[in-house]
C-alpha positions as CSV (number, residue, x, y, z in Angstrom):
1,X,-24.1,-8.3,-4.1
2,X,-24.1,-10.7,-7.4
3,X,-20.4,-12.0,-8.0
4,X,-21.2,-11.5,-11.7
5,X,-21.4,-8.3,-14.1
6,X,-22.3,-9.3,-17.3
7,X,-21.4,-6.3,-19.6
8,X,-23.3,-5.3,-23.0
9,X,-22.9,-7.3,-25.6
10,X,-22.4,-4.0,-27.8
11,X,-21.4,-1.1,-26.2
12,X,-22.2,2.8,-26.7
13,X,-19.4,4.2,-28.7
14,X,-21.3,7.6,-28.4
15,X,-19.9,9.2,-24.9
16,X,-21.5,12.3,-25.4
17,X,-24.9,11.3,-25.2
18,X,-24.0,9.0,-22.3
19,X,-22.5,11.8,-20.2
20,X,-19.2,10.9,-20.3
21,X,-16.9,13.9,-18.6
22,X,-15.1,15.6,-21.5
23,X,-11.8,14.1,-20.3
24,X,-13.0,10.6,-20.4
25,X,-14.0,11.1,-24.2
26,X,-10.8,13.1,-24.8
27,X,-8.5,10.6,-23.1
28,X,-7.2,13.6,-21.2
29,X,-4.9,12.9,-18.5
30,X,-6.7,14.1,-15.2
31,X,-4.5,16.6,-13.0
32,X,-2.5,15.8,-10.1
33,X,-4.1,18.8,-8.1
34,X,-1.5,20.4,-6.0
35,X,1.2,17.7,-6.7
36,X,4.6,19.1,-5.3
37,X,8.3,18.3,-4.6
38,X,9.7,20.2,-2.0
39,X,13.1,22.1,-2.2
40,X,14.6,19.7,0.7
41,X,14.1,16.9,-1.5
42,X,15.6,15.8,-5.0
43,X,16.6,12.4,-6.7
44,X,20.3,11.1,-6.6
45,X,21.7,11.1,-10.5
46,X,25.0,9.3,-9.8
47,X,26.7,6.3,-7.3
48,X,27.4,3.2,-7.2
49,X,25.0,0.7,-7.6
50,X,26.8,-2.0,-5.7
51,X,27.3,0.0,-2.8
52,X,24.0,2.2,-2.8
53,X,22.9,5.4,-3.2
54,X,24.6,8.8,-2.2
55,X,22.0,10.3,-1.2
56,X,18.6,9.4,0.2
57,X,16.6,12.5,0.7
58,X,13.7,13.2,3.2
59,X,11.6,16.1,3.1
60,X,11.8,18.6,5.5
61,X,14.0,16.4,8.1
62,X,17.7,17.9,7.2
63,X,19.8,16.3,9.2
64,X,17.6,13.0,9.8
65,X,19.0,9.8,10.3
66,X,18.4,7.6,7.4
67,X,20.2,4.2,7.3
68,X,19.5,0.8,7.0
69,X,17.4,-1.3,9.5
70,X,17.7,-4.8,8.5
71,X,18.9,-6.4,5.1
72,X,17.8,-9.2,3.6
73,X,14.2,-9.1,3.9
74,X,11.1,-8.1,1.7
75,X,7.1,-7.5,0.7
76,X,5.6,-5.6,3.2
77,X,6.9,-3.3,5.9
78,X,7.2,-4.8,9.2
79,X,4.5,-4.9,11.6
80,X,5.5,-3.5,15.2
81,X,3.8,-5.7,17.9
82,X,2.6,-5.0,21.8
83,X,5.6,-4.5,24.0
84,X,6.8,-7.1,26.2
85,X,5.1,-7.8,29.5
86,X,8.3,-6.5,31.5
87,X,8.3,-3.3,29.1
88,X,10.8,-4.3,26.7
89,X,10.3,-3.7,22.9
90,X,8.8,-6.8,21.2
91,X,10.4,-7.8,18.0
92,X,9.7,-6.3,14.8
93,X,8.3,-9.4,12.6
94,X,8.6,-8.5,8.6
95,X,8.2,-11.3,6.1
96,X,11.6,-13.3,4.2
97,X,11.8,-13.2,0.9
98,X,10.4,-16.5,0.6
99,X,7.0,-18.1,1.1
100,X,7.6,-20.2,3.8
101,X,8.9,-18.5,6.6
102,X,8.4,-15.7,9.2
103,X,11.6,-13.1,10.0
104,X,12.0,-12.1,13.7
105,X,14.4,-8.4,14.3
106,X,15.5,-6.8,17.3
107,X,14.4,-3.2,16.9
108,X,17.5,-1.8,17.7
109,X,19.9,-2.3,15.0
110,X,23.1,-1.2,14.9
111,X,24.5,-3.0,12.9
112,X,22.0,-4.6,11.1
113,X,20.7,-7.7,13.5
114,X,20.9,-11.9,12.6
115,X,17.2,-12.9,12.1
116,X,16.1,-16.3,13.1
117,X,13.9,-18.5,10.4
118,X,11.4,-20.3,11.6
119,X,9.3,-22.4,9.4
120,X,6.1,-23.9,10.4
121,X,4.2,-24.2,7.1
122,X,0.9,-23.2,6.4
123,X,2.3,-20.2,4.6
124,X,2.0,-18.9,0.7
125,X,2.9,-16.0,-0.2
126,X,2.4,-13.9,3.1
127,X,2.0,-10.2,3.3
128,X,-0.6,-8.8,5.4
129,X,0.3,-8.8,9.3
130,X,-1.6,-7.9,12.2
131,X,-1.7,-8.7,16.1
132,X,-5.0,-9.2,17.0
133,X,-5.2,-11.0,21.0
134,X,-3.1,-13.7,21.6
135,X,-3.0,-14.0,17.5
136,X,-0.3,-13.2,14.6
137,X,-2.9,-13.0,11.6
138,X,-1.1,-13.1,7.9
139,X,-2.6,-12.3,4.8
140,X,-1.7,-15.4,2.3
141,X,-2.7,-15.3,-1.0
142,X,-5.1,-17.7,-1.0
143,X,-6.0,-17.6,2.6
144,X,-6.1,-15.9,6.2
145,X,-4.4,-17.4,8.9
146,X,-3.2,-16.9,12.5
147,X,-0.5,-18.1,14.9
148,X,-1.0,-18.4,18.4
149,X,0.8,-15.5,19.9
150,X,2.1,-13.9,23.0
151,X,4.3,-10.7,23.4
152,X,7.7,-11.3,22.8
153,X,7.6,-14.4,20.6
154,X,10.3,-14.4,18.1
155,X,8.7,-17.6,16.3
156,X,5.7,-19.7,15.7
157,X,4.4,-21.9,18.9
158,X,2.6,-24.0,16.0
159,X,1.0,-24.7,12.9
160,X,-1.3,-22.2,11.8
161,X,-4.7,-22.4,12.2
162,X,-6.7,-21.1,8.7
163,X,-9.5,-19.1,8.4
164,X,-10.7,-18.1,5.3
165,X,-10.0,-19.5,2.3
166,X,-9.5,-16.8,-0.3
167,X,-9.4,-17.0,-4.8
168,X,-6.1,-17.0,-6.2
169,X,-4.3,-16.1,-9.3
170,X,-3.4,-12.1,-10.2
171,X,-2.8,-10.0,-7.8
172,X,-0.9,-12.0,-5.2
173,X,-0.9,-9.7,-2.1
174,X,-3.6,-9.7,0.8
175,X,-2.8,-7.2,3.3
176,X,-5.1,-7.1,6.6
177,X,-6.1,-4.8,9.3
178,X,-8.4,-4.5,12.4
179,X,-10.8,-1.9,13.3
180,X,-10.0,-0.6,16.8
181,X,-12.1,-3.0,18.8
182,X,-11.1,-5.8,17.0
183,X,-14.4,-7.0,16.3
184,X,-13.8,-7.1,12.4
185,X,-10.9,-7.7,10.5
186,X,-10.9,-5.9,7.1
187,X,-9.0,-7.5,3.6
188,X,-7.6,-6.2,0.8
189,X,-7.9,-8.7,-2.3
190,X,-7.1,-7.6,-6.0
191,X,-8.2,-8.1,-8.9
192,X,-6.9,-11.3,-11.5
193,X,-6.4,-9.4,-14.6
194,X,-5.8,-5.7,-15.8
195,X,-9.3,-4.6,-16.3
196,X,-11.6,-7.9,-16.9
197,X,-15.0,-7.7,-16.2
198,X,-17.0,-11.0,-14.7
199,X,-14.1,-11.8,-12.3
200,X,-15.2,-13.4,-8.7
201,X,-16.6,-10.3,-7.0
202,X,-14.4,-11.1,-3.9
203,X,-11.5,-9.5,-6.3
204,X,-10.7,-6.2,-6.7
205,X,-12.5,-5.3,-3.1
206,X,-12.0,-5.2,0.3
207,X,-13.7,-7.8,2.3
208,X,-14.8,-7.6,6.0
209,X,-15.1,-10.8,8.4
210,X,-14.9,-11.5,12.3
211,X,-11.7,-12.3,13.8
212,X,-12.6,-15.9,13.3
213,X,-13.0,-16.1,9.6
214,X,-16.9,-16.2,9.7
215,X,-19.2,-13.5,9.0
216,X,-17.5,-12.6,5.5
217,X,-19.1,-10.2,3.4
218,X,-18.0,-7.3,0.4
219,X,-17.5,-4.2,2.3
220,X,-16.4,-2.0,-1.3
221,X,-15.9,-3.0,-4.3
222,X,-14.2,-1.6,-7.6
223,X,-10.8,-1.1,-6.1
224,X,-8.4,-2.7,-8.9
225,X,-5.6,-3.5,-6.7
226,X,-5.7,-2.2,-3.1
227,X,-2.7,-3.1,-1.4
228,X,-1.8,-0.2,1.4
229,X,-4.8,-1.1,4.2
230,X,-4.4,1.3,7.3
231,X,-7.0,3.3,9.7
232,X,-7.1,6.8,10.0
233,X,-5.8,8.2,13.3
234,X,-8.5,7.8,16.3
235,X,-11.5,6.3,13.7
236,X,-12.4,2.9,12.3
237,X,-12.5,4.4,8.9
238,X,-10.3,2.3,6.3
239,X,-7.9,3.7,3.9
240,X,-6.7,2.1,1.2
241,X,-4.0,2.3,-1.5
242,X,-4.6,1.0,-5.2
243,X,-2.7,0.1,-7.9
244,X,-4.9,1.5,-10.9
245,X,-5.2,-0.2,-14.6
246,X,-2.6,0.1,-17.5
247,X,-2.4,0.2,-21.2
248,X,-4.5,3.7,-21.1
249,X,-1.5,5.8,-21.9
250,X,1.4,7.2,-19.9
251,X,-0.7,9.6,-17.7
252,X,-3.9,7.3,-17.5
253,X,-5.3,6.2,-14.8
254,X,-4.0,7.4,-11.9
255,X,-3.6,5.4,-8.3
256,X,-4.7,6.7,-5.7
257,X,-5.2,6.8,-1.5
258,X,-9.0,6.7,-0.5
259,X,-10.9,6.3,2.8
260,X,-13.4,3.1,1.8
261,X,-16.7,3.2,2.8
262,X,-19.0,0.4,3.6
263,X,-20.9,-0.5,0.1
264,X,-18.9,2.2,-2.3
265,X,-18.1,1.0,-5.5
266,X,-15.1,2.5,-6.8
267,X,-15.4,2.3,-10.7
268,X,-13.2,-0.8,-11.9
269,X,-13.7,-2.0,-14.0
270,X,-16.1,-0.1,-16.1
271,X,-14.4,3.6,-14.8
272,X,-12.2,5.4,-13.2
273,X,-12.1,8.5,-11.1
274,X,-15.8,8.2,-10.6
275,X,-17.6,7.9,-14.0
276,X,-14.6,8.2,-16.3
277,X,-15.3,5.5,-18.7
278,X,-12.7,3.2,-19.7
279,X,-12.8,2.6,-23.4
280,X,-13.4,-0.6,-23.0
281,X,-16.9,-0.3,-21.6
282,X,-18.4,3.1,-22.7
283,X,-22.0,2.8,-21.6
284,X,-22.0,-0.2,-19.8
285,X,-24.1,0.1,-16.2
286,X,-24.8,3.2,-16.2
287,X,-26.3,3.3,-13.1
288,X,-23.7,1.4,-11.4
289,X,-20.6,4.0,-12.8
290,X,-22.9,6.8,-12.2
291,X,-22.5,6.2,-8.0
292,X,-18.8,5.4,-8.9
293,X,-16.6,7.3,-5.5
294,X,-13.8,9.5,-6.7
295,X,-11.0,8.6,-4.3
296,X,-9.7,11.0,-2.1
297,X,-5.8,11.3,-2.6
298,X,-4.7,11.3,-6.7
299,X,-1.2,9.7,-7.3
300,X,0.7,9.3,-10.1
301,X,-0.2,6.9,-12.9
302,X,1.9,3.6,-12.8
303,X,3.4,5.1,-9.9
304,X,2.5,1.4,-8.1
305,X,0.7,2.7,-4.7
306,X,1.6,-0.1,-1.9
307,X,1.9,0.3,1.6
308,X,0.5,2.9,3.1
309,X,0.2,4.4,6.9
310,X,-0.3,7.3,9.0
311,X,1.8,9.3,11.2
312,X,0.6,9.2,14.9
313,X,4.0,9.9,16.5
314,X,5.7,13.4,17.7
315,X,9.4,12.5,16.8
316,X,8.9,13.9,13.2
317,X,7.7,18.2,12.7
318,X,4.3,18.8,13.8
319,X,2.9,19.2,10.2
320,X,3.6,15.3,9.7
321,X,1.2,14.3,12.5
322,X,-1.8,12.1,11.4
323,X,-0.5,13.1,7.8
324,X,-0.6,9.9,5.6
325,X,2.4,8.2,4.1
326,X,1.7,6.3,0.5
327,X,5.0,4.0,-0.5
328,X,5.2,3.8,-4.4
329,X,6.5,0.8,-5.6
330,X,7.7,2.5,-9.1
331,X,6.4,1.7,-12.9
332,X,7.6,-0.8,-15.3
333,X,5.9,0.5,-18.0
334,X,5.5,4.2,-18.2
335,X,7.9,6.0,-21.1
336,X,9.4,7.8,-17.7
337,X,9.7,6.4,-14.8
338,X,7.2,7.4,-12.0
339,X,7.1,6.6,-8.1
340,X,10.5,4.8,-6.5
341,X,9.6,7.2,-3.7
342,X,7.1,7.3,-0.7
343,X,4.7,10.3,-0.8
344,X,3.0,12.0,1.7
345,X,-0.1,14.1,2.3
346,X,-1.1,16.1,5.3
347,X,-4.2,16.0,7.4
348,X,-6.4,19.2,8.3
349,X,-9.7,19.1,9.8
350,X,-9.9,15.0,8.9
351,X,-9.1,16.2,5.1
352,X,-6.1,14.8,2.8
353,X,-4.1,18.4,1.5
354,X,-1.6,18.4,-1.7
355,X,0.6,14.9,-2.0
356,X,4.3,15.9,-2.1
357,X,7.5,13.6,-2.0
358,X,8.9,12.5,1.2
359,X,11.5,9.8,0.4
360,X,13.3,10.1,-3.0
361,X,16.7,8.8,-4.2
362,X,16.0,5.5,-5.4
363,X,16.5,5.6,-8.8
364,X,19.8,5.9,-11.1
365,X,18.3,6.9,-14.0
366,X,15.3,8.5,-15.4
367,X,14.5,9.5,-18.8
368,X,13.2,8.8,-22.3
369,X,12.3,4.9,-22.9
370,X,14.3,4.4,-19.1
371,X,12.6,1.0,-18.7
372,X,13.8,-1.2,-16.8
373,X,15.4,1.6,-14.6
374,X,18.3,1.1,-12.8
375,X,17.7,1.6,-9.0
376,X,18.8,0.9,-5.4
377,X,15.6,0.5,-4.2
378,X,11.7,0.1,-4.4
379,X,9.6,0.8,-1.4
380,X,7.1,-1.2,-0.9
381,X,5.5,-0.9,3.0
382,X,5.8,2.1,5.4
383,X,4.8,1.6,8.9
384,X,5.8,3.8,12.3
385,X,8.0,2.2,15.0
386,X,7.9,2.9,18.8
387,X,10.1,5.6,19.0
388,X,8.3,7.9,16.1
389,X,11.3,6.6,13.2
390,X,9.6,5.4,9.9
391,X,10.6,1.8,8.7
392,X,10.3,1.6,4.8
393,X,10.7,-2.0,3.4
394,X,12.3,-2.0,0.2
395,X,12.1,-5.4,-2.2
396,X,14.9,-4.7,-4.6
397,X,17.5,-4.0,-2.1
398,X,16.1,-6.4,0.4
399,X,16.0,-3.7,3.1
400,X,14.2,-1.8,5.6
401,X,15.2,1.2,6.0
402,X,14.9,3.4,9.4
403,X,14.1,7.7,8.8
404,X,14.4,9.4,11.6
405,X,13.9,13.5,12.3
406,X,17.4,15.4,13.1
407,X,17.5,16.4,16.5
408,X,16.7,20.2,15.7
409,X,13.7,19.1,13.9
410,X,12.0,17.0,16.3
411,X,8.7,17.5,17.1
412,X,9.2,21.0,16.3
């Protein structure tokens, strides 16, 4: 695949006779289809920023358990490793805020555990985590690197050894995961700009390489900023979640959730939603928009999709299981605020249904021209710990926070 689109020095302005959709030429905002809150779930509209929300509401688990699991820490959710050889609970490793250092925590937590800070170097801007063998692999920005590992480590036994070298600049995260052999490790890189064409076409994709760093090739391209990385439930096929392109209006474009297939090309940044031109490039490669994938899950625009995982526990009802979980990281530039909540969509038949809210709460006020919103928390990774709770890092708060079904609703 070249690195390099070189777009038209005069573009098309005429959409019609390029067979544009109608909405692309209108501007039209594209549906949310079946986009729903549930009645067990609203946003908190008063309390006390210092001290936190009054409520924090889950969908459908009254009752649940939703506190604090560790303060002080940030970027992605943590990442729960193998249990111990004698059958204890291995750590839960997150990442400081910080670029230099590694955060080990108990996983039980009340109250909140001390965290040790260990240091080896070799680190910039981590985010992606993953166990791979006797490896801790992290996603830095400009690079892939493991740690020698081995089950209930609660630091580094050394300098890291790097892998991959990977471009810089933009888009800053570089989350990782494995397929279920562990044969290939798949990376999530963004783009450098808002919607750029001619950018190194290792950005905006997800790469695939082997667990050594060789072998590296495009696997898709055209995802803007994919940042949630995840596999669904009992296949190697990759999900991702994007962070779409801005300054198209308050409802344009939306972000999405999307299985990624090996060789798709997802539109940025010539479209969106399949062959939904942006403005800036009506007309240009046709041929290339015109096998553009329409992602799977629709989100809200500006909503900032990060993390994202699926459910594979019983501890929550059974209409969660292998449904998928979608943090949103919340706008900064839509007139209303959107996201400051972690969606979730169900699973039937291998099929995403309707997104709905899960975990609202987090802001303190919405509204007209409510930019920068006051809030007491942005989620940012969502990931499932041994015993079926859901750990949400938050990065405002510097916070994960632990949801856990009722005991009535369990499993039920």
């Amino acid at each position: 695949m070249p690195c390099r689109h070189r777009t038209r020095q005069r573009a098309r302005r005429r959409a019609a006779e390029l067979g544009a959709p109608a909405a692309a030429r209108r501007g039209a905002a594209p549906s949310i289809k079946g986009y729903r809150q549930p009645e067990s779930t609203s946003a908190a509209t008063r309390g006390d920023l210092a001290e936190g929300p009054r409520r924090i509401l889950s969908g459908e688990l009254r009752g649940a358990a939703r506190g604090v699991f560790a303060d002080g820490t940030t970027a992605p959710a943590p990442a729960p490793p193998p249990a111990a050889a004698d059958g204890r609970p291995a750590p839960v490793l997150g990442v400081l805020e910080g670029p230099q250092s590694l955060v080990a925590n108990p996983p039980a937590c009340t109250p909140p555990p001390d965290y040790q800070r260990r240091g080896p170097g070799g680190l910039r801007l981590p985010f992606g985590l993953a166990f791979h063998g006797d490896y801790l692999y992290v996603g830095n920005t400009d690079s892939i690197v493991r740690f020698a590992y081995r089950r209930g480590d609660l630091g580094a036994r050394g300098a890291p050894e790097k892998l991959l070298d990977l471009p810089t600049g933009g888009h800053s995260t570089r989350n990782i995961v494995f397929n279920r052999s562990g044969t290939k490790l798949y990376i999530a890189v963004g783009s450098a700009s808002n919607s750029d064409a001619g950018e190194d076409c290792r950005r905006a994709a997800i790469l695939e390489a082997n667990p050594d760093g060789t072998g590296a090739r495009i696997f898709a391209s055209g995802i803007r900023n994919p940042v949630g990385l995840t596999l669904q439930p009992g296949t190697d096929v990759v999900w991702a979640a994007t962070n779409e392109r801005d300054n198209l209006g308050d409802n344009l474009v939306p972000d999405y959730a999307t299985t990624v297939k090996d060789g798709g090309f997802y539109g940025w940044p010539y479209s969106y939603i399949g062959r939904h031109y942006d403005p800036k490039y009506v007309g240009a490669f046709p041929d290339l928009v015109g096998r553009a994938i329409v992602p799977d899950v629709l989100l809200p625009a500006h909503s900032a999709a990060l993390g994202m995982t699926f459910y594979t526990s019983s501890q929550f009802p059974q209409r969660y299981r292998n449904g998928g979980f979608v943090a949103l990281h919340g706008s900064w530039n839509r007139t209303v605020a959107s996201g400051y909540r972690v969606a979730f969509f169900p699973m039937a038949n291998g099929k995403p249904g309707p997104i709905e809210d899960f975990l609202v709460g987090f802001l303190a006020s919405t509204g007209e021209n409510a930019t920068p919103v006051e809030q007491w928390g942005r989620p940012v990774g969502v990931t499932v710990a041994p015993d079926g709770a859901l750990l949400v890092s938050d990065d405002s708060g510097n916070r994960i926070w632990r949801i856990a079904a009722s005991t009535a609703t369990r499993g039920r």
